[in-house]
C-alpha positions as CSV (number, residue, x, y, z in Angstrom):
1,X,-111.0,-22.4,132.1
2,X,-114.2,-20.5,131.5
3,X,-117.3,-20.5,133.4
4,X,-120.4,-19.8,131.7
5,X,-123.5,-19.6,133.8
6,X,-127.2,-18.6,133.3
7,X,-130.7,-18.2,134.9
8,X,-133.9,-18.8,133.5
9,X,-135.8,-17.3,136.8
10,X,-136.8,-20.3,137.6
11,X,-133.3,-22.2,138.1
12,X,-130.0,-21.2,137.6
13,X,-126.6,-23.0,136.0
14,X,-123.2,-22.9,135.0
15,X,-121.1,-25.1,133.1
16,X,-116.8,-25.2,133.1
17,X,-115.2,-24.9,130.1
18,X,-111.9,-26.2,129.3
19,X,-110.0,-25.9,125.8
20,X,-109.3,-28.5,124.2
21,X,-107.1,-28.1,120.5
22,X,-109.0,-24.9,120.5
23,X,-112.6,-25.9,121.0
24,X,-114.2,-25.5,124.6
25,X,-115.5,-28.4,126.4
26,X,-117.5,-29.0,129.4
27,X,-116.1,-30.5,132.3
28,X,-118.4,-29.9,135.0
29,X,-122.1,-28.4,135.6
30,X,-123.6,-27.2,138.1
31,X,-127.7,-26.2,138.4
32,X,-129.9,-25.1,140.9
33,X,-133.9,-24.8,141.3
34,X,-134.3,-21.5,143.1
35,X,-136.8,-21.5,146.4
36,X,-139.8,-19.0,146.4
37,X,-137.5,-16.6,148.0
38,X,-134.8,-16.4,145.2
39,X,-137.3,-15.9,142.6
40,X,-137.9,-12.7,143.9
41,X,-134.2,-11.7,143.1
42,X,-133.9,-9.3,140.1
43,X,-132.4,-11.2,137.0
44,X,-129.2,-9.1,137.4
45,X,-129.2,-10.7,141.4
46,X,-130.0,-14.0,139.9
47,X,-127.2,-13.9,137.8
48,X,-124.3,-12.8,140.1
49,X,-126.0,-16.0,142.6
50,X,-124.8,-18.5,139.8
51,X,-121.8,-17.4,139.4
52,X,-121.1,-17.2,143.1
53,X,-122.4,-20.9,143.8
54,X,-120.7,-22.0,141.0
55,X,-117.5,-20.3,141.9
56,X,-117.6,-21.8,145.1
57,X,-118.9,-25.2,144.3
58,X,-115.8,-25.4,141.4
59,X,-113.0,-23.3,142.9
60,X,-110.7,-26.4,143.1
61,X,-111.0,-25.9,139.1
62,X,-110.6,-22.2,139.3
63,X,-107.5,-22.0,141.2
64,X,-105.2,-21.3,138.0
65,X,-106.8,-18.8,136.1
66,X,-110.2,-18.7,134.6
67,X,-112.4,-16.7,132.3
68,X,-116.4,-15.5,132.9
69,X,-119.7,-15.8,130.7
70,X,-122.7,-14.0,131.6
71,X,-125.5,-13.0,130.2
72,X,-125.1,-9.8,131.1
73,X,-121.7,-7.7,131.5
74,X,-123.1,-5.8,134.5
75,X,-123.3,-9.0,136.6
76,X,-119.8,-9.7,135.7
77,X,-119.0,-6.6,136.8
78,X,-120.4,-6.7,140.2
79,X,-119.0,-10.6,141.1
80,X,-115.5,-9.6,140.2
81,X,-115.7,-6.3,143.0
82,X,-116.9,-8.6,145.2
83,X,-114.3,-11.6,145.0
């Protein structure tokens, strides 16, 4: 599995990967518009929130093993000290 998520600043995603003969597909999505308050949230913060949310949302997927995509490597950083 690998979760790849994203944040534009004004929303933020993630979609679940699965291979398949080699190739990823996506097998689930997840997006959400952020609120006045989470626009305020550095890009880095925004970051580690999608991955969280989607991590929760999609933990009955994650339960084997999984990988992480981010568009930073900081923000992967920080959500795997926190889990």
């Amino acid at each position: 599995m690998i979760l790849h998520t994203d944040s534009s600043g004004v929303d933020v995603g993630a979609v679940l990967m699965q291979k398949l003969d080699k190739t990823p597909r996506a097998i689930a999505y997840h997006w959400h518009k952020l609120n006045d308050a989470e626009k305020r949230f550095s890009a880095h913060e925004q970051e580690l929130m999608s991955f969280v949310e989607a991590a929760r949302i999609r933990r009955h997927y994650l339960l084997v093993s999984y990988k992480t995509r981010a568009d930073t490597a900081m923000s992967l950083r920080q959500a795997r000290q926190k889990s």
